[in-house]
N, C-alpha and C positions, 0 to 999 in steps of 0.2 A: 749703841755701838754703831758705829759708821762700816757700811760696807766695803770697805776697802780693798782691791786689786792690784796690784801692779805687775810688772815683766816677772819678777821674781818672788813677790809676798802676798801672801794671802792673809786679812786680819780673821783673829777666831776670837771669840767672850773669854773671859775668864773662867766659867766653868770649863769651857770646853780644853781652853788651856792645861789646868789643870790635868786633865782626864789625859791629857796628851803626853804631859810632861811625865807622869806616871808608868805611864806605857812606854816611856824611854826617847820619845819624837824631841827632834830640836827644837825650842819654840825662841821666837825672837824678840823682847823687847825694846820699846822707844816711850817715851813721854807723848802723851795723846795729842799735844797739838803737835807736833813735827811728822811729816810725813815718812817714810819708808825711802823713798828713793831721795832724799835729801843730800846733800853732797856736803853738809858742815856735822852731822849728827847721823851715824850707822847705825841699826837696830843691833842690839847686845846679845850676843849666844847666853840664854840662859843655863848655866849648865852644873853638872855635878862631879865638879872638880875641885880637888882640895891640895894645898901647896902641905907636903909636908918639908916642918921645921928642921928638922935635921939634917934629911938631905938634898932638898930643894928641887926635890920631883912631884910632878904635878899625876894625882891621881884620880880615881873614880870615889866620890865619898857617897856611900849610899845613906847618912845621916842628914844629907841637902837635903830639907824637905821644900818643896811649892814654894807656901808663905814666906817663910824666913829669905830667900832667894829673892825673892818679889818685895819686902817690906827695904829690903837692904839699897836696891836698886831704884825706889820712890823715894830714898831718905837722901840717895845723893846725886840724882839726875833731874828729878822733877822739881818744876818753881813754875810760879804763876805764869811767864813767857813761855815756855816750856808744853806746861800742863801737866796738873797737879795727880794725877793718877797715870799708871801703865798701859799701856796697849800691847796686844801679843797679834805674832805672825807666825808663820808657818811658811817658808818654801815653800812656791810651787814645784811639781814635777815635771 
């Protein structure tokens, strides 16, 4: 994992991701080669939000788990140009 800084992101591991995401923190991701401050590809609010059907309000789904969030997000963002696995960030303070 590349130490990564910028004005507003900070990258974290995947464990630590995890551990975060749990705790309720916003974690941000991007496909590993694109940088964070990139201006054609924004880091993605990972979140735990769920559209219900009926009425088409977006709510809190506490069934998000981690994985599933993260496999969803590698299956339709990530390619070889790209880079082929997730990176996670955190907001600086």
């Amino acid at each position: 994992m590349n130490g990564i800084e910028t004005v507003r992101f900070r990258r974290v591991s995947k464990p630590r991701a995890r551990k975060m995401y749990g705790a309720g923190t916003k974690i941000y991701v991007l496909p590993c080669r694109l940088h964070p401050d990139n201006i054609y590809e924004r880091p993605v609010l990972l979140g735990r939000q769920a559209c219900d059907e009926e009425t088409g309000r977006v709510t809190e789904d506490s069934r998000s788990d981690f994985e599933t969030a993260v496999r969803a997000f590698e299956f339709y963002n990530c390619c070889n140009a790209a880079g082929r696995y997730a990176a996670f960030y955190v907001r600086k303070v």
